[in-house]
C-alpha positions as CSV (number, residue, x, y, z in Angstrom):
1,X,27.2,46.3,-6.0
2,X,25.6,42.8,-6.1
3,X,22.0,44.5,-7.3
4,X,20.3,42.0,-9.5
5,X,17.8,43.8,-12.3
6,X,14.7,41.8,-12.7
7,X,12.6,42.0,-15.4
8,X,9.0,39.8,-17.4
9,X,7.5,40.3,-20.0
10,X,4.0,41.9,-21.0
11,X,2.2,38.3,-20.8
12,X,4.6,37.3,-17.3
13,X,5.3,33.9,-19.0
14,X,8.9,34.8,-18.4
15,X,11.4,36.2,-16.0
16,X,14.7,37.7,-17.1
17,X,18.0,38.4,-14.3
18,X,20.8,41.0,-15.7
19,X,23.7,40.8,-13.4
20,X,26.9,42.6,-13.5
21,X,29.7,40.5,-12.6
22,X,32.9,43.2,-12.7
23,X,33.8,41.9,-16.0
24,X,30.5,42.1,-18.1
25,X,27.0,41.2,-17.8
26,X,24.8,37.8,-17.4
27,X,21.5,37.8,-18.4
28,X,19.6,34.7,-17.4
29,X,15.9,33.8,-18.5
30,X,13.5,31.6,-17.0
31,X,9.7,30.7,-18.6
32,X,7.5,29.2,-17.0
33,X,6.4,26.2,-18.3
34,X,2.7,26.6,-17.1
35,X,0.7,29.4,-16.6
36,X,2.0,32.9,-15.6
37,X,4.0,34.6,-12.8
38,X,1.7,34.7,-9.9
39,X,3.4,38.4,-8.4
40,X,5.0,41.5,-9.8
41,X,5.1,44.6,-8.2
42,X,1.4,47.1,-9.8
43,X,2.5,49.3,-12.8
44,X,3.0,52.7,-11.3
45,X,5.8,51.7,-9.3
46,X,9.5,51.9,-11.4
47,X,11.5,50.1,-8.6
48,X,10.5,47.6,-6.1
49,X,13.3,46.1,-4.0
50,X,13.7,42.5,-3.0
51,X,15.9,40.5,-0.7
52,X,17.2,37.3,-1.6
53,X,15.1,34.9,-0.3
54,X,11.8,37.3,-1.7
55,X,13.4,36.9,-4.9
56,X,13.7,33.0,-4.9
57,X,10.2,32.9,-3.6
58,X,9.0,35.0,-6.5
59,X,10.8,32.6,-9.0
60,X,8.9,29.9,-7.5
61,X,6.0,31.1,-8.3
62,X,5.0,32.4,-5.4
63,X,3.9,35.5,-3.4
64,X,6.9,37.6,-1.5
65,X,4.8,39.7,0.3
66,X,2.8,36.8,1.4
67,X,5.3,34.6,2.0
68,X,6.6,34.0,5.8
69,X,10.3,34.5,6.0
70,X,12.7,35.0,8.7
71,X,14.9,38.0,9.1
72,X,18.5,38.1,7.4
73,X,20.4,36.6,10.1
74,X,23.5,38.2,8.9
75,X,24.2,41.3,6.8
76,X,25.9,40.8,3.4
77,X,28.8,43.8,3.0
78,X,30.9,44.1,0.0
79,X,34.5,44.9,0.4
C-alpha cells in the first residue's frame, strides 16, 4: 500500500522505517548523531499520519507541523 511505519525510541536518539516491499520487509534506522529528535507526535495519540515531504522534514530534524510546505502537486495512486 506504500504506508511506511515509523517508529523512536524512548530517549528519540533514533528513528526506525519498516517498509513492506511485496516481497518482505526493510527496516531502516537512523540515530542521530547529536542531540534528540526535535518532533514526535504527544503520547495519547497511536497513529499520526504524514506525507512525504512531512516525513523528510521530520528526519531532518525538524518540525512538520511548523514547517512551510506546498501542496502535493500530483496524487500518488497505486495500480
Amino acid at each position: 500500500s506504500g504506508t511506511i511505519f515509523v517508529f523512536t525510541n524512548k530517549r528519540r536518539i533514533a528513528v526506525k522505517l519498516l517498509v513492506y516491499d511485496g516481497q518482505g520487509f526493510w527496516l531502516c534506522m537512523k540515530r542521530f548523531s547529536q542531540g534528540q529528535l526535535k518532533w514526535w507526535p504527544k503520547a495519547d495519540t497511536r497513529t499520526y499520519t504524514l506525507n512525504a515531504q512531512a516525513l523528510q522534514v521530520l528526519l531532518y530534524q525538524g518540525h512538520p507541523q511548523r514547517a512551510a510546505m506546498s501542496d502535493d502537486w500530483k496524487p500518488i495512486v497505486a495500480k
